[in-house]
C-alpha positions as CSV (number, residue, x, y, z in Angstrom):
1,X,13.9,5.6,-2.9
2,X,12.2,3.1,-0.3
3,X,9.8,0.5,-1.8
4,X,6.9,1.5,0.1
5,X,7.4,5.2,-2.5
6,X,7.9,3.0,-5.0
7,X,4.7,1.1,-4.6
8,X,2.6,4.0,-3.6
9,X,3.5,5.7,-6.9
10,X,2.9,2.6,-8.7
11,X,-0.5,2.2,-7.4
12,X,-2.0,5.6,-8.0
13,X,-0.8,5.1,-11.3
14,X,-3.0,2.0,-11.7
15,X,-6.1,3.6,-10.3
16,X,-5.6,6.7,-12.5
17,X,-4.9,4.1,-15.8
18,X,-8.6,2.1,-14.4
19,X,-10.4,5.0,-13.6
20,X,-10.0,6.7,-17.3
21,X,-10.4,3.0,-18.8
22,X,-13.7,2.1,-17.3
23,X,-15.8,4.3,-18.5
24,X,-15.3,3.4,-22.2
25,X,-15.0,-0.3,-21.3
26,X,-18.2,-0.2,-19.8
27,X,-19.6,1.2,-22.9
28,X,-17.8,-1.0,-25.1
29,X,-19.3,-4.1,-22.6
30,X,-23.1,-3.0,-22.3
31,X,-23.0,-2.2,-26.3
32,X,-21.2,-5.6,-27.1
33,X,-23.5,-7.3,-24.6
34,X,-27.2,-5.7,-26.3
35,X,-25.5,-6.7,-30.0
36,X,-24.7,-9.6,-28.9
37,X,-28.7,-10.1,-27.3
38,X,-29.9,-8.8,-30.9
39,X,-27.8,-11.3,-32.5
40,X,-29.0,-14.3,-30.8
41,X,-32.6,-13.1,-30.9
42,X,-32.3,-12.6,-35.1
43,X,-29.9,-15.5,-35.7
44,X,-27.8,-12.9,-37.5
45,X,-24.0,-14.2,-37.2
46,X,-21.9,-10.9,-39.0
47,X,-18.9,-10.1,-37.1
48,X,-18.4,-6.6,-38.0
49,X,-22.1,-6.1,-37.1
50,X,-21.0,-6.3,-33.3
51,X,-18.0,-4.6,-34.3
52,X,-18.9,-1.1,-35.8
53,X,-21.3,0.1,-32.8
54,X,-19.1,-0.6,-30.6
55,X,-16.1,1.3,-31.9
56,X,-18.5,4.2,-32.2
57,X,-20.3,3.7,-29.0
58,X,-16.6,4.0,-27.5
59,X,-15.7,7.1,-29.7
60,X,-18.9,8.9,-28.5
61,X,-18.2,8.1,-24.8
62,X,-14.7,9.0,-25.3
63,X,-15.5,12.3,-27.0
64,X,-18.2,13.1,-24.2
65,X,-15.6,12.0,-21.3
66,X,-12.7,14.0,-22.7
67,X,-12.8,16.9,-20.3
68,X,-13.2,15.0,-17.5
69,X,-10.2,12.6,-18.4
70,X,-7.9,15.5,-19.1
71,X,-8.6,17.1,-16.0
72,X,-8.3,13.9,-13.6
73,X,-4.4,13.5,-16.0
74,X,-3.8,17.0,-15.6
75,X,-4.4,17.0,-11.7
76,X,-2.1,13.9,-11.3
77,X,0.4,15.2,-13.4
78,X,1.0,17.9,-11.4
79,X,0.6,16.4,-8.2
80,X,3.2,14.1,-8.9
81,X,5.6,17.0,-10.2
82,X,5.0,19.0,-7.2
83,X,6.1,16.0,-5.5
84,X,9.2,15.6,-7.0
85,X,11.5,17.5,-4.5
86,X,10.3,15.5,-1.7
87,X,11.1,12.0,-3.7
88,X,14.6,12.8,-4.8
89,X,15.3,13.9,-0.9
């Protein structure tokens, strides 16, 4: 298997991985960030207060971008199966 494959594989699989990962990170980042903003404005220093929105801010967002994550894993699953006879030759 020449490199350049090898590479090429490994670097669709990083865009797939980023691509479903952003999403909720960027929820988990504005969420964390407006606690945060709350936090400093009310002088209110509770660590599981920045803690529990954000694990169900990331939940929701996860729940609502299920579909659309399967279907983008789904898609390069296959595409990489279908692919297989022309890697092992």
């Amino acid at each position: 298997m020449p490199h350049a494959l090898v590479l090429e594989l490994a670097r669709n699989a990083v865009f797939i991985a980023l691509l479903l990962a952003g999403p909720l990170l960027l929820v988990a980042l504005s969420v964390g960030l407006v606690i945060s903003i709350v936090q400093a404005v009310t002088q209110i220093q509770e660590q599981t207060l920045s803690f529990v929105p954000k694990l169900i801010a990331v939940a929701a967002a996860f729940l609502v971008a299920l579909p659309w994550m399967l279907q983008m894993l789904v898609k390069y699953t296959t595409e990489l199966f279908r692919s297989i006879p022309s890697l092992v030759s």
